[in-house]
ZAMARVO-177978 format. One record per residue (C-alpha): x, y, z; residue in one letter; residue number from 1. Coordinates in Angstrom, 1 decimal, always signed. Layout:
REM ZAMARVO-177978
x:X&y:Y&z:Z&code:a&pos:NUM
...
REM end
This chain:
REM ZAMARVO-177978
x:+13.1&y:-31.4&z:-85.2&code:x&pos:1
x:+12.3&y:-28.7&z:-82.5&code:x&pos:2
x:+10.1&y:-26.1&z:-83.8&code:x&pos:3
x:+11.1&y:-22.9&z:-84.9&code:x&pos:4
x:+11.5&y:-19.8&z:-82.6&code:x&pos:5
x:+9.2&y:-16.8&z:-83.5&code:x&pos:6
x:+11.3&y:-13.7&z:-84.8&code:x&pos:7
x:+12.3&y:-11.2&z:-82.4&code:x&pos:8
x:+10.4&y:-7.7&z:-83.5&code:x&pos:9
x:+12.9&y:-5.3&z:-85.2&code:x&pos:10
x:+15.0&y:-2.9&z:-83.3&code:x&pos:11
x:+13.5&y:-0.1&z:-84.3&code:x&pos:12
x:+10.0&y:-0.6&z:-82.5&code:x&pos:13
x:+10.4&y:+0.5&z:-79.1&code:x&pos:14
x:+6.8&y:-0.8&z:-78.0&code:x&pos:15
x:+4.8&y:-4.0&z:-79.2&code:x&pos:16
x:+3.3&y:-3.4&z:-82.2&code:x&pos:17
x:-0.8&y:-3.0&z:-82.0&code:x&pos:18
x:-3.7&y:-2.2&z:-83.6&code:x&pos:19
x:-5.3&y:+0.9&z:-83.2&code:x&pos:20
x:-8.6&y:+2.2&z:-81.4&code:x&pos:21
x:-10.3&y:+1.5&z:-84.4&code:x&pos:22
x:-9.0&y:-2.0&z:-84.6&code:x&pos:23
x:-7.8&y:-0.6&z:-87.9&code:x&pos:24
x:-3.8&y:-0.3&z:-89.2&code:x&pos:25
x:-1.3&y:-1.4&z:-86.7&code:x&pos:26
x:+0.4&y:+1.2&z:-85.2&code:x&pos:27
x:+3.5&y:+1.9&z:-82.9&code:x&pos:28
x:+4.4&y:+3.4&z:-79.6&code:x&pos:29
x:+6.9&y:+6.1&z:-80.9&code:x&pos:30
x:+6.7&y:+9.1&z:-78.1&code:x&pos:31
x:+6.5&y:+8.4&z:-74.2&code:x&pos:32
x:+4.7&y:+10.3&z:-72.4&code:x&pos:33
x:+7.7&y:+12.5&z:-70.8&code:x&pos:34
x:+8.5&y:+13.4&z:-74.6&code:x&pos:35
x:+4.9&y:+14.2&z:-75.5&code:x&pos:36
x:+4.0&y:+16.7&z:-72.4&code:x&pos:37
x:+7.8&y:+18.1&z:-72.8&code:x&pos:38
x:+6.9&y:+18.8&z:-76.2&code:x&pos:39
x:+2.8&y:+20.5&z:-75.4&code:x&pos:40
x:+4.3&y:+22.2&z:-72.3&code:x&pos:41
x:+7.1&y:+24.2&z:-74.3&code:x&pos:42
x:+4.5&y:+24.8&z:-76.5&code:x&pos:43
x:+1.7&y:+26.5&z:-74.4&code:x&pos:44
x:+5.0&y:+28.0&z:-72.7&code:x&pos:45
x:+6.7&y:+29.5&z:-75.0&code:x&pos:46
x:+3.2&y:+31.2&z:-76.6&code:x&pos:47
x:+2.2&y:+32.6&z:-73.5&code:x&pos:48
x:+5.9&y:+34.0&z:-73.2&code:x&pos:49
x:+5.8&y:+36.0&z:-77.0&code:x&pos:50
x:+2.1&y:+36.7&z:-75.7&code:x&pos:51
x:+3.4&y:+38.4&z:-72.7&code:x&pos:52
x:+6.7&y:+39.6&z:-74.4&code:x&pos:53
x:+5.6&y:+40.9&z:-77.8&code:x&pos:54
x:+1.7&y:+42.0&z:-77.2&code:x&pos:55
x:+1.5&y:+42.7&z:-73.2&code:x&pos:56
x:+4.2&y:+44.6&z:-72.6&code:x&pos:57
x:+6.5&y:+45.5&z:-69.5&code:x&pos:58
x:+3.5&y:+45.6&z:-67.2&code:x&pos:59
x:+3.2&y:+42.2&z:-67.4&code:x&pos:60
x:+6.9&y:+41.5&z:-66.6&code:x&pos:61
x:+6.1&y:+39.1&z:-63.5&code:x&pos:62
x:+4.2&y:+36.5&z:-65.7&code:x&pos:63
x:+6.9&y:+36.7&z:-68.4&code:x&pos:64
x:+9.4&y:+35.7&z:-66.4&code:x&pos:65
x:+7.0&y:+33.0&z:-63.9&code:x&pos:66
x:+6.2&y:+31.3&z:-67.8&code:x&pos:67
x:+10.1&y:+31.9&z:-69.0&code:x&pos:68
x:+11.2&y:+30.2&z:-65.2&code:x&pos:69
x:+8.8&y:+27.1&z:-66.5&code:x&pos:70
x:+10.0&y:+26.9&z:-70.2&code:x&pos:71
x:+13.7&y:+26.7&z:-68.8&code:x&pos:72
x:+12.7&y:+24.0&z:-66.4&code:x&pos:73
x:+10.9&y:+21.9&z:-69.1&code:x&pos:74
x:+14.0&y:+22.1&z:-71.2&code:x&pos:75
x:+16.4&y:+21.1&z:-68.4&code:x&pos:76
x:+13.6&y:+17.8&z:-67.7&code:x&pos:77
x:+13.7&y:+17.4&z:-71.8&code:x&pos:78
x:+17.3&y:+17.4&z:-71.7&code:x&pos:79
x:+17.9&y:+14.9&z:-68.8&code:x&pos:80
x:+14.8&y:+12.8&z:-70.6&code:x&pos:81
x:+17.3&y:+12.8&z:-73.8&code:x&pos:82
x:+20.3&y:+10.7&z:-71.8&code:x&pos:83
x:+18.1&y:+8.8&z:-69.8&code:x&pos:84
x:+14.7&y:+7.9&z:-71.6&code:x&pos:85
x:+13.3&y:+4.9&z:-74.1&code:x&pos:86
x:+14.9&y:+5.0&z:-77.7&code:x&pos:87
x:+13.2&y:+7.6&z:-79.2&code:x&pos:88
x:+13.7&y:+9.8&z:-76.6&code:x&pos:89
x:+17.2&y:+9.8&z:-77.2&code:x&pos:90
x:+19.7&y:+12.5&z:-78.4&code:x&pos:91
x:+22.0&y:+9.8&z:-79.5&code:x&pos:92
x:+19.2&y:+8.2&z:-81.6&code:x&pos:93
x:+18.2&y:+10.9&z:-83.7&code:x&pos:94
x:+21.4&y:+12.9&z:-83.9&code:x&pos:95
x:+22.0&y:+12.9&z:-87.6&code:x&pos:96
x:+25.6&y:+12.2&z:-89.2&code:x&pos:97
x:+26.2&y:+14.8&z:-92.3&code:x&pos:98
x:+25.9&y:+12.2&z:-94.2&code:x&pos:99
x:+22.8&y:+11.3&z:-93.3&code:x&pos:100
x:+21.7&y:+14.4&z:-93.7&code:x&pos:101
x:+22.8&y:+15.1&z:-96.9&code:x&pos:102
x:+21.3&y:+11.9&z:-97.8&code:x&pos:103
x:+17.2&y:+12.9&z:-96.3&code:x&pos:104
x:+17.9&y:+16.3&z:-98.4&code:x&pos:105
x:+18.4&y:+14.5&z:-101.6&code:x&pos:106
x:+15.3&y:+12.5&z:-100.6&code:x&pos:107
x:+12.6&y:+15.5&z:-100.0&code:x&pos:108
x:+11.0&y:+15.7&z:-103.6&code:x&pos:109
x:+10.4&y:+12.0&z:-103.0&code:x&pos:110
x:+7.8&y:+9.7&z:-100.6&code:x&pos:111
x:+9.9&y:+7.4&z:-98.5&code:x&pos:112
x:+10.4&y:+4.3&z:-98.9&code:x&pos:113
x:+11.5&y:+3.7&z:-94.8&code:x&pos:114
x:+10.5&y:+6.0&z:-92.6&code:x&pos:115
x:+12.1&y:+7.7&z:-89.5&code:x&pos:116
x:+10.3&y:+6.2&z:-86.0&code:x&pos:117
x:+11.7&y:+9.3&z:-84.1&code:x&pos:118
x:+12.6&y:+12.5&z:-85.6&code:x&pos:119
x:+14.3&y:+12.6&z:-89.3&code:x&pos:120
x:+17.5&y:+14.4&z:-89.3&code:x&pos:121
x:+16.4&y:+17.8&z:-90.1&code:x&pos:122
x:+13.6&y:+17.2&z:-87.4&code:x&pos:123
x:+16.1&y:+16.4&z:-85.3&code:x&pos:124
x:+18.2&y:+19.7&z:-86.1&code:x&pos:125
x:+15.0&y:+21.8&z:-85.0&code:x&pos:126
x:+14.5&y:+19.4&z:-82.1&code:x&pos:127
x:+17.8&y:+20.7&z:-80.6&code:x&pos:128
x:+17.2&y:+24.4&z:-82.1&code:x&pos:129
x:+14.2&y:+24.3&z:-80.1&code:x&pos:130
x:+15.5&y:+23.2&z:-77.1&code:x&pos:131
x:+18.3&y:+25.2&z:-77.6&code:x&pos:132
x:+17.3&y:+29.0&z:-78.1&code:x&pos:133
x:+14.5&y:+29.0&z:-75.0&code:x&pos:134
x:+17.7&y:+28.1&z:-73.2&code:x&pos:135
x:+19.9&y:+31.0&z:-74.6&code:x&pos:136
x:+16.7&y:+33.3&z:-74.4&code:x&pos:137
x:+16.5&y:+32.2&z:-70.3&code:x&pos:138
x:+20.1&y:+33.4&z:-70.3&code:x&pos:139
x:+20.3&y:+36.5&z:-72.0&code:x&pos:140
x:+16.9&y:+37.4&z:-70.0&code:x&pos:141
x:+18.7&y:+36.8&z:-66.7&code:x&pos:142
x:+21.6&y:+38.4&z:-67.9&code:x&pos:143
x:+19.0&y:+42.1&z:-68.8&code:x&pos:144
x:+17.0&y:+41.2&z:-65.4&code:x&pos:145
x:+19.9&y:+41.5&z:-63.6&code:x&pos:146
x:+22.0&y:+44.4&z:-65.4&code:x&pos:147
x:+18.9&y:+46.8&z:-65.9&code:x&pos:148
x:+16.7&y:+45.9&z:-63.8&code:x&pos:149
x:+19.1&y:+45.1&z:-61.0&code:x&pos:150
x:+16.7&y:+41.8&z:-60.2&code:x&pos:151
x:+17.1&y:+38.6&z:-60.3&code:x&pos:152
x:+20.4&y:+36.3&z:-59.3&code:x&pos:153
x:+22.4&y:+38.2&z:-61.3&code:x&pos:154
x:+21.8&y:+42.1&z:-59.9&code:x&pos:155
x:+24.7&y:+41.7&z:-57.9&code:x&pos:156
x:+27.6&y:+41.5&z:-60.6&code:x&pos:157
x:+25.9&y:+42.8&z:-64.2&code:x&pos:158
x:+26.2&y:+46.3&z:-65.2&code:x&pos:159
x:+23.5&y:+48.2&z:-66.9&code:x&pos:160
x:+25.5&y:+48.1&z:-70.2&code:x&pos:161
x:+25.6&y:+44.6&z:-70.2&code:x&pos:162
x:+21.9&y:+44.4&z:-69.1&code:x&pos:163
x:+20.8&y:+46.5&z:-72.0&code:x&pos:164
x:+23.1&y:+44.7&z:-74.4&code:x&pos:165
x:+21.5&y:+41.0&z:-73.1&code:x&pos:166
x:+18.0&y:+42.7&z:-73.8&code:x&pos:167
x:+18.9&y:+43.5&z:-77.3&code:x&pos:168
x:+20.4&y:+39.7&z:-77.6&code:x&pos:169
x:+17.2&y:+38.6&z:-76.1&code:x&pos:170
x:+14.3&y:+40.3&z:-78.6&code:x&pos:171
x:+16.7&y:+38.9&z:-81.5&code:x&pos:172
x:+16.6&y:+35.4&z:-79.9&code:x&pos:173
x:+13.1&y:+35.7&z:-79.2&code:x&pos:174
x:+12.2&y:+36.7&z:-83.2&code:x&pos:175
x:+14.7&y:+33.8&z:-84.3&code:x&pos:176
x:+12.9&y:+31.2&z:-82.3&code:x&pos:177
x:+9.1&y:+32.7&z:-83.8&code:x&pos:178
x:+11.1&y:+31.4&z:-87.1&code:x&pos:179
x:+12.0&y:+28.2&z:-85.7&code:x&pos:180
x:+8.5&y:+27.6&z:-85.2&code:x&pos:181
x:+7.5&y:+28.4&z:-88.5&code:x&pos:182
x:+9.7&y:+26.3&z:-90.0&code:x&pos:183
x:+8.7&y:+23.5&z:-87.8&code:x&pos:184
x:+5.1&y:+23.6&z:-88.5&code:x&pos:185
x:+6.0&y:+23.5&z:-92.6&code:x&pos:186
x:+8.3&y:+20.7&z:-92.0&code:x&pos:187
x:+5.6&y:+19.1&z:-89.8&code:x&pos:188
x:+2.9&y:+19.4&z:-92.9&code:x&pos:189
x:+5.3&y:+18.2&z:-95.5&code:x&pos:190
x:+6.7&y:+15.2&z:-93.5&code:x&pos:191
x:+2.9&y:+14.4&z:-92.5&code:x&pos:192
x:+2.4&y:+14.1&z:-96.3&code:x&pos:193
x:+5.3&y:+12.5&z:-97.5&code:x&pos:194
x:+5.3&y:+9.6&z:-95.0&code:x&pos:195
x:+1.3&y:+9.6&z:-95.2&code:x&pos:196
x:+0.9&y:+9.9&z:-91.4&code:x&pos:197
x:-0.2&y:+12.6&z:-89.2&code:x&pos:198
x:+2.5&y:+13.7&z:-86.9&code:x&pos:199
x:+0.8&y:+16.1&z:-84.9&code:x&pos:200
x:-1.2&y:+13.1&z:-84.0&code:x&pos:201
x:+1.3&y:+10.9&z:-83.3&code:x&pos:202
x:+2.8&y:+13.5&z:-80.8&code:x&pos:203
x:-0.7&y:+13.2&z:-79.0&code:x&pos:204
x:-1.3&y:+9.5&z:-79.0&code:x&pos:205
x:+2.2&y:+9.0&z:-79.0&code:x&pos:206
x:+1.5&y:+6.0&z:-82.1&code:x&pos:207
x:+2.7&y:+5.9&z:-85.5&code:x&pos:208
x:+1.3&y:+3.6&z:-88.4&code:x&pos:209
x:+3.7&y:+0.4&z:-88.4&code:x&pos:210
x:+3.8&y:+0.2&z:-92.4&code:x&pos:211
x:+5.9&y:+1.6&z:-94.6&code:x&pos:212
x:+8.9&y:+0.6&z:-92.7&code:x&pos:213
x:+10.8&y:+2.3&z:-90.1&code:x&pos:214
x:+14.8&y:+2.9&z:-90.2&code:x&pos:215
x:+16.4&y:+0.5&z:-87.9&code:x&pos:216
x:+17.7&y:+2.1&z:-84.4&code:x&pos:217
x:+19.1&y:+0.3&z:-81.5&code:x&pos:218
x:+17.1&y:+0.1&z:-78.6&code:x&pos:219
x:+17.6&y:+1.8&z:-75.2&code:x&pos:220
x:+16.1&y:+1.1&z:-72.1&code:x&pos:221
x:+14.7&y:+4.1&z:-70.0&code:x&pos:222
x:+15.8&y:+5.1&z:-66.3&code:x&pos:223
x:+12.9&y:+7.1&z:-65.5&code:x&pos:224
x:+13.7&y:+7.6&z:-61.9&code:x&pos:225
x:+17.3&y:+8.3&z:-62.5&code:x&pos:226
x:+16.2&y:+11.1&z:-64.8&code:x&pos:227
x:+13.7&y:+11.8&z:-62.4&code:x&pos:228
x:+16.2&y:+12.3&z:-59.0&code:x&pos:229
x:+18.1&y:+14.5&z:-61.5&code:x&pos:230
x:+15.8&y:+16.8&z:-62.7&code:x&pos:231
x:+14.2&y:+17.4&z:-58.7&code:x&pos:232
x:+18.2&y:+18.1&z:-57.6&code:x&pos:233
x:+18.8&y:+20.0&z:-60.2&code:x&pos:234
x:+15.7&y:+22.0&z:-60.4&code:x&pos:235
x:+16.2&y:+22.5&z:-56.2&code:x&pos:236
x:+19.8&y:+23.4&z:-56.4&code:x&pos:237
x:+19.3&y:+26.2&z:-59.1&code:x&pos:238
x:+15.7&y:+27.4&z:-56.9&code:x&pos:239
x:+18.0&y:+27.2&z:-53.8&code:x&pos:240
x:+20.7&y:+29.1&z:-55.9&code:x&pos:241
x:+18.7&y:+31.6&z:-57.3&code:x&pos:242
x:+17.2&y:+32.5&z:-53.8&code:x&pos:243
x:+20.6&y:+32.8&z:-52.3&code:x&pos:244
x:+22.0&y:+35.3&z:-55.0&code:x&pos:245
x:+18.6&y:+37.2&z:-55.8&code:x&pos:246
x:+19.4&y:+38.4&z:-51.5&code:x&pos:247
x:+22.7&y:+39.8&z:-52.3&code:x&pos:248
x:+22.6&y:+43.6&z:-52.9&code:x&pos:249
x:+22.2&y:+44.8&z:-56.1&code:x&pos:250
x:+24.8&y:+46.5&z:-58.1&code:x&pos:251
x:+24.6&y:+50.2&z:-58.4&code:x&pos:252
x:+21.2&y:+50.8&z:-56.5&code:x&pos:253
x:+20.9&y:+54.2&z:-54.4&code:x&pos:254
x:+20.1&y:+53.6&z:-51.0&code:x&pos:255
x:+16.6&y:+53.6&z:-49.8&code:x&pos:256
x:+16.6&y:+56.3&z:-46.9&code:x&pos:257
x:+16.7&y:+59.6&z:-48.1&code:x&pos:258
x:+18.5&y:+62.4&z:-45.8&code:x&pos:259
x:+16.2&y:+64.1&z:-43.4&code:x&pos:260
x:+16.4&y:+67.5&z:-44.4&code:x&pos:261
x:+15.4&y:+66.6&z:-48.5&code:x&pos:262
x:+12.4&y:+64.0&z:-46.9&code:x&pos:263
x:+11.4&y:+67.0&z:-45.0&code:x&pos:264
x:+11.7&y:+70.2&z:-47.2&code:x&pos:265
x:+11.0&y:+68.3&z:-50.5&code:x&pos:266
x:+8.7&y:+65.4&z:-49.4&code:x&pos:267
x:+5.9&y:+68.1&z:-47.7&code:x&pos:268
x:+4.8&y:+69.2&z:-51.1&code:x&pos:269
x:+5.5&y:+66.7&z:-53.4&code:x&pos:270
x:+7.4&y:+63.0&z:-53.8&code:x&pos:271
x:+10.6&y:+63.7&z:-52.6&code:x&pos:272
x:+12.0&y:+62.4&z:-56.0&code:x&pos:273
x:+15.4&y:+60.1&z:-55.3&code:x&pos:274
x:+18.4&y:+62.0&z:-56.4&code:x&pos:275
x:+19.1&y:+59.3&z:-58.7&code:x&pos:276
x:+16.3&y:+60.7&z:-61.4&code:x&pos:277
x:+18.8&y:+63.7&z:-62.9&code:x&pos:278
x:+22.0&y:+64.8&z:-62.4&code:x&pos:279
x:+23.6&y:+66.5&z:-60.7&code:x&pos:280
x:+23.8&y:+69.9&z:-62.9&code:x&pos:281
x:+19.8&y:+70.0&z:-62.8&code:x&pos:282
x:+19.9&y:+69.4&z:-59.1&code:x&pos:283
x:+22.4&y:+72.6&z:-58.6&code:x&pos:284
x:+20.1&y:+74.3&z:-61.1&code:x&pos:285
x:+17.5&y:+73.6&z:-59.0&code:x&pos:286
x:+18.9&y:+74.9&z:-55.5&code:x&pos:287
x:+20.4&y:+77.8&z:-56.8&code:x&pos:288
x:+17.0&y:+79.7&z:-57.7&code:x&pos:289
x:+14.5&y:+78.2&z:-54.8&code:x&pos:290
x:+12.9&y:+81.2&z:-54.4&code:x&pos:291
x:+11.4&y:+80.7&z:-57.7&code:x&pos:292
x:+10.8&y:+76.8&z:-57.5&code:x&pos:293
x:+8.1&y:+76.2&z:-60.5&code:x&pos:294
x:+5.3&y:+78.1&z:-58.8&code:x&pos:295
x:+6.5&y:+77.9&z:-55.4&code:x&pos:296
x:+8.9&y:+79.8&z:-53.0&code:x&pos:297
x:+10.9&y:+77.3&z:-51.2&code:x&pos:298
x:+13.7&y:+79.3&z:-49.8&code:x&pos:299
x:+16.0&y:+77.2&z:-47.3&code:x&pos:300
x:+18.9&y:+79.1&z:-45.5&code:x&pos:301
x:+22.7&y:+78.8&z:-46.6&code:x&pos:302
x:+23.4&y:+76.2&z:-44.4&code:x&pos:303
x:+20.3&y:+74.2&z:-46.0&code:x&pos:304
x:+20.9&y:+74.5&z:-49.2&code:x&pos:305
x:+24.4&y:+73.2&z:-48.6&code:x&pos:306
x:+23.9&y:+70.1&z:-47.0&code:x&pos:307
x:+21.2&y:+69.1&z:-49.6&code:x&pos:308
x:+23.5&y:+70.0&z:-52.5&code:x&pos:309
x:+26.1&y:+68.0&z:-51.0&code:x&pos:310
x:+24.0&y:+64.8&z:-50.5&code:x&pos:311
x:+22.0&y:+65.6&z:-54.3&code:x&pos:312
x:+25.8&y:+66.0&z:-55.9&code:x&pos:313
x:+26.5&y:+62.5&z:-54.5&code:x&pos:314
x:+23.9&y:+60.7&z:-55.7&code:x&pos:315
x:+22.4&y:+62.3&z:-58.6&code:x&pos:316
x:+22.0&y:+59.8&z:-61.5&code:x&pos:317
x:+25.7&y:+59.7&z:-62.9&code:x&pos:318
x:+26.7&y:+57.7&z:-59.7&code:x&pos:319
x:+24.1&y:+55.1&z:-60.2&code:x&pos:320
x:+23.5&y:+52.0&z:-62.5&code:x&pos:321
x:+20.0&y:+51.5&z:-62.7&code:x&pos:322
x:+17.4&y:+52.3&z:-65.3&code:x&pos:323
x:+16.2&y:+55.3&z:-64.2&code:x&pos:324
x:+19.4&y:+57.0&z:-63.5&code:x&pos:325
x:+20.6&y:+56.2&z:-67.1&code:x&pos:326
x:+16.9&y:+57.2&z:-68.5&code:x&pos:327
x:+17.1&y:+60.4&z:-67.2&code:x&pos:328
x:+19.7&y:+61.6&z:-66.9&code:x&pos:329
x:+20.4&y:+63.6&z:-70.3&code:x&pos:330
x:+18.3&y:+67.0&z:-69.3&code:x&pos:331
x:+15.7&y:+68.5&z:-71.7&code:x&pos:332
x:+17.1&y:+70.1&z:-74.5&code:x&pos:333
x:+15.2&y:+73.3&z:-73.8&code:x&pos:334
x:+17.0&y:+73.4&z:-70.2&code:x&pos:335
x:+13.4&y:+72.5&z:-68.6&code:x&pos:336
x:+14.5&y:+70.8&z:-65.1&code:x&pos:337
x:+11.5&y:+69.4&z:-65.2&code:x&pos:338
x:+11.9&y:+65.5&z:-65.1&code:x&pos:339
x:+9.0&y:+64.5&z:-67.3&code:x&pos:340
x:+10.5&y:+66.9&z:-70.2&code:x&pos:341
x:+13.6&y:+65.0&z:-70.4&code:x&pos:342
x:+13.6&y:+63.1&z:-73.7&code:x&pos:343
x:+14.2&y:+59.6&z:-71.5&code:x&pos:344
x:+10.8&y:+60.0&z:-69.6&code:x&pos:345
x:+8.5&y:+61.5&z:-72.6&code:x&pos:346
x:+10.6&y:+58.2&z:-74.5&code:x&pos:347
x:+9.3&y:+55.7&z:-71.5&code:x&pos:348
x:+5.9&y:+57.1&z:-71.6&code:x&pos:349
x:+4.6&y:+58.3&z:-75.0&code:x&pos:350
x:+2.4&y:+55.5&z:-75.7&code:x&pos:351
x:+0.3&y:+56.7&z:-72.6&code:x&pos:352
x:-2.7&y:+58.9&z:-73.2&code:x&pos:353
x:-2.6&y:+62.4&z:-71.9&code:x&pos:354
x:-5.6&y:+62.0&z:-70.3&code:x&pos:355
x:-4.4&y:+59.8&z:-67.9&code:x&pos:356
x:-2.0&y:+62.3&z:-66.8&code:x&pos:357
x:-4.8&y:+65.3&z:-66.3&code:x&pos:358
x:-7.8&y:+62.9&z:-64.7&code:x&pos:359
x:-7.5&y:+61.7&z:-61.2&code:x&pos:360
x:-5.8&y:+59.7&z:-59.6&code:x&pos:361
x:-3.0&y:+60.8&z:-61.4&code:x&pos:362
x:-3.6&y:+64.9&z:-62.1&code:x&pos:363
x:-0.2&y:+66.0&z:-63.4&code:x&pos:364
x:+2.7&y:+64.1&z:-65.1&code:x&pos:365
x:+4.7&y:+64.3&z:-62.2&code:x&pos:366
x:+2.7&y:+62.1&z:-59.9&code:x&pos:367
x:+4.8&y:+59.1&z:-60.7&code:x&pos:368
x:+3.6&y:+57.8&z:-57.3&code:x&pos:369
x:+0.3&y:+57.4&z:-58.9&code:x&pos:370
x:+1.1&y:+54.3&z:-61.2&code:x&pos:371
x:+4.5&y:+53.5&z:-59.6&code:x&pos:372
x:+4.1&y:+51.7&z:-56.0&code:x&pos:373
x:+8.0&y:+52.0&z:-55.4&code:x&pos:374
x:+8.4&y:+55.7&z:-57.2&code:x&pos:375
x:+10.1&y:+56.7&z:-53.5&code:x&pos:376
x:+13.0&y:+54.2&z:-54.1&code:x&pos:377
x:+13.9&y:+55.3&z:-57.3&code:x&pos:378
x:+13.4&y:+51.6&z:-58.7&code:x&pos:379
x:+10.5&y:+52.0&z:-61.0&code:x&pos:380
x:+10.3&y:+48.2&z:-61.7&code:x&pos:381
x:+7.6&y:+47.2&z:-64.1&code:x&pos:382
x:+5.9&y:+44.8&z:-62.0&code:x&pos:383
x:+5.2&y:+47.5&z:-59.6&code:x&pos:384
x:+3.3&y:+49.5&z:-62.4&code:x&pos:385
x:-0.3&y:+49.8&z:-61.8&code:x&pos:386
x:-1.8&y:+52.0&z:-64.8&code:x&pos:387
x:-4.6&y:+53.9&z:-63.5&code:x&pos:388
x:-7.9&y:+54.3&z:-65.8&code:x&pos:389
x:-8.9&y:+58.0&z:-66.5&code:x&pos:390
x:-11.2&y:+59.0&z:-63.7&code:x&pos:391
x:-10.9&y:+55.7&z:-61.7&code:x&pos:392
x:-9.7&y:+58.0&z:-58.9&code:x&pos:393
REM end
């Protein structure tokens, strides 16, 4: 009589069983390594994006949005790396049925008797929350980059309306997915101490203890340079994409060139400030009483003063979509024409001390040049702020 075949291992180990470092309990490969640096990589991502979102503040828009550009990619490779990688890796391995579900939230108040290799079904809930909402916050940040901020691949066909409503969308998205988190990390401690293993452990070794049982899965085989080819094309084509969009001209942006009598009556004394920064009743206001400009006489003839109203009344702030226009272009309520009385400015700029404004480099409020390296465009974008410490001029 032949002798008898050894058992094949169960299903549901997708690596030999071994023993550990230790040469203590065996343990089991759970998480490859694309799984385990998708997972650390979204997690020093999305930090240093609250960091720079919640704490920094617009100044440090250009880092946001370099971090946010990774965190999107990382999901995109995590996604691919769900179709295409070993068992565990799998969206169709831990995608619960309800009734599974319903079944592991019966089973909380209890230790298990079989455990989960990959992610239990509420795990695998927050797994696709997870993945999910840094995805929705890359699109509604797109969406505001574009409409406000007329940036991005999007500044050619968003409105400022829809900008400013993305942005909204966008801090909501960002609180829900600081709850996610928070809700992960519990679930994280009580799974650790009802299957009597340390996960966050696991998800750096990538082992988990062998005994108690795990629940039976079918085994997949990984493709890693299928998911590999994917990821590179799709990461090129949306780069390549984004490049080729980002060049078309923005919606609603005032031209660059100002005319040549306003660059040279208004530019000698002061930044010649875009029309686009009031509307068009302050800028009449303004040329109809030049004698007695602030604390200046800057008379111009008839003929003057009627081709700069012309060219102010066409592109005072009411005609344009960007940020600035629709900032400022409510007047001061005490009639001031003054630009840094009008609620949108002293809005934009009251966490700033006032001694900025008095000490050099900056000496008045309406230096905007001084911190704002494209003030003469009329962009104001936040990664061309440069904040200027009191008497660092």
């Amino acid at each position: 009589m032949p002798p008898a075949l050894p058992k094949p291992p169960p299903p549901y180990l997708n690596a030999m069983t071994q023993q550990d470092d230790a040469g203590g309990a065996a343990v089991v490969r759970v998480w490859d390594r694309g799984v385990r640096a998708a997972h650390w990589l979204l997690v020093l991502g999305i930090a240093a994006s609250a960091w720079s979102g919640f704490v920094l503040g617009r100044t440090w828009l250009a880092w946001h949005l370099a971090v946010g550009v990774g965190v999107l990619a990382v999901v995109f490779w995590r996604a691919v790396w769900g179709v295409l990688g070993p068992t565990h890796a799998r969206f169709a391995a831990f995608v619960p049925h309800p009734a599974a579900l319903i079944a592991h939230l019966r089973g909380l108040p209890r230790r298990p008797r079989m455990r989960h290799a990959g992610h239990n079904p509420l795990g695998a809930l927050m797994v696709l929350a997870l993945l999910g909402v840094p995805a929705l916050l890359g699109a509604s940040g797109a969406v505001a980059l574009g409409g406000m901020l007329k940036q991005g691949p999007l500044r050619a066909f968003l409105s400022y309306d829809l900008g400013h409503g993305a942005l909204g969308w966008h801090r909501a998205l960002a609180i829900m997915l600081l709850g996610l988190i928070a809700l992960h990390l519990a679930g994280v401690a009580l799974e650790s101490w009802r299957g009597r293993e340390n996960l966050v452990r696991a998800m750096l070794t990538g082992d988990k203890p062998a005994a108690p049982p795990f629940v039976p899965v079918t085994p997949a085989r990984a493709r890693p340079r299928l998911a590999a080819a994917i990821t590179a094309c799709g990461l090129g084509a949306a780069s390549l994409g984004t490049v080729a969009l980002a060049a078309l001209p923005a919606r609603g942006v005032p031209p660059a060139v100002p005319d040549p009598l306003y660059a040279e009556q208004c530019g000698a004394c002061h930044l010649g400030f875009p029309p686009s920064l009031a509307p068009a009743a302050t800028w009449d206001r303004l040329l109809g009483d030049l004698r007695h400009h602030f604390t200046a006489d800057a008379t111009l003839s008839a003929d003057q003063v009627a081709q700069l109203r012309a060219w102010l009344d066409a592109n005072a702030a009411e005609h344009w979509d960007t940020l600035p226009a629709h900032l400022l272009r409510t007047p001061a309520a005490d009639g001031s024409l003054r630009i840094t009385d009008t609620p949108g400015w002293r809005r934009r700029h009251r966490a700033i001390a006032a001694a900025v404004f008095s000490a050099p480099p900056v000496y008045r409020r309406s230096a905007c040049e001084a911190c704002h390296a494209d003030a003469a465009s009329g962009r104001f974008a936040p990664q061309r702020i440069a904040l200027p410490r009191p008497g660092a001029g």
